[in-house]
Steps between C-alpha positions, in 0.01 A plus 500: 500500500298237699300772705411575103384179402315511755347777518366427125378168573317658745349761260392188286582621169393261234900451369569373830239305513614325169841429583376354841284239257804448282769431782228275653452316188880472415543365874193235414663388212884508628299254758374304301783413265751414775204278625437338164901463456513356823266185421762421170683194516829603606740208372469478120815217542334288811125516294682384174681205632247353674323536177815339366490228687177382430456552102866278532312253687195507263298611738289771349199440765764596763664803348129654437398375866825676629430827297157527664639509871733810392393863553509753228496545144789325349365156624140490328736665200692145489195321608330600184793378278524213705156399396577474139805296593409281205476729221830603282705782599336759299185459673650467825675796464194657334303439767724629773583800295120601519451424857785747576330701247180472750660555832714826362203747560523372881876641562376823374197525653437874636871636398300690230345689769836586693660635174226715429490644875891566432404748184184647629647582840696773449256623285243519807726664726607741203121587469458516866809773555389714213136509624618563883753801366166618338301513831797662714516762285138585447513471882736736518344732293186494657636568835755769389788336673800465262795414705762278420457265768100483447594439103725209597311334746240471233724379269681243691196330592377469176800336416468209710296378249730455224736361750236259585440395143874438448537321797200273370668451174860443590338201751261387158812536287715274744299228552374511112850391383544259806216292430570500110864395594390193701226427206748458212733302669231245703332513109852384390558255803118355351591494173864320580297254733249395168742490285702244730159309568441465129823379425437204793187453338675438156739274598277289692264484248789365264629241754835675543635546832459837634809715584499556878625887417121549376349474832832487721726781407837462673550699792803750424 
């Protein structure tokens, strides 16, 4: 099967060269994402009560200085409602509701692309068998050789490409759903973490004392 593949890269058909740019790209992009997942803040609890700590101490300065020296997306999320500190809760809430609005397109940056490799794959290497089952047997019939084991070789090879295409698409599919897994629950964990930050906001903006389980959940 390999000695087919390549043996057909080698002949350069176009279908091969197509699913060579779309395994490329869906290797770019798996790349990427881990990359851009990577540089998240990791400790929704630990970035919270620090928070916490500071809105408690009225220290608003502080919490948006502190935000600033975190990495990732969820901090400048905060940062923004920490910035309207002042206002009621509907604006605060408002406010971080849009920047999370904002940053969304980010998480899905370039996942369109994989899930459109994972359909159009197949498709490819479909295309690419029927077309090289086309040329073995107009080979063969050219040449006047008709054997069985000249009609399969032809046939195998061409398809390695369908092969190839599921292969790409199976690998498009899987990391498709993996990334949208870890998107809707980090978009939760943001949407938790505002919440909780508006709620600080509120009662510190009322001169009530804010519950330590806001920004300093117990540990179970």
């Amino acid at each position: 099967m390999f000695d087919g593949f390549i043996s057909v890269m080698k002949q350069g058909g176009f279908d091969m060269i197509v699913l060579l740019v779309l395994s490329i790209a869906v290797v770019w992009i798996v790349i990427e994402r881990f990359l851009y997942f990577s540089a998240q803040h990791g400790d929704t609890k630990s970035l919270l009560k620090e928070i916490g700590k500071r809105v408690a101490a009225n220290d608003l300065a502080g919490a948006i200085k502190y935000c600033d020296g975190q990495k990732g997306m969820l901090p400048r999320i905060l940062r923004f409602g920490l910035q309207r500190g002042d206002k009621n809760r509907a604006d605060i809430t408002d406010a971080l509701s849009i920047a999370l609005m904002e940053h969304l397109n980010d998480l899905e940056r370039n996942l369109g692309i994989i899930g459109t490799i994972a359909v159009i794959a197949p498709f490819v290497g479909l295309a690419g068998t029927v077309l090289g089952i086309i040329k073995a047997f107009q080979s063969i019939a050219l040449k006047g050789n008709s054997s069985p084991a000249v009609v399969a070789a032809g046939v195998s090879e061409a398809l390695v490409t369908t092969f190839s295409g599921l292969v790409v698409a199976i690998i498009a599919v899987v990391f498709f759903n993996f990334f949208k897994t870890r998107i809707k629950n980090y978009n939760q964990e943001m949407i938790v973490a505002a919440n909780q930050l508006a709620e600080m906001l509120h009662f510190h903006n009322t001169g009530a004392a804010i519950p330590t389980d806001l920004y300093q959940p117990t540990q179970k």
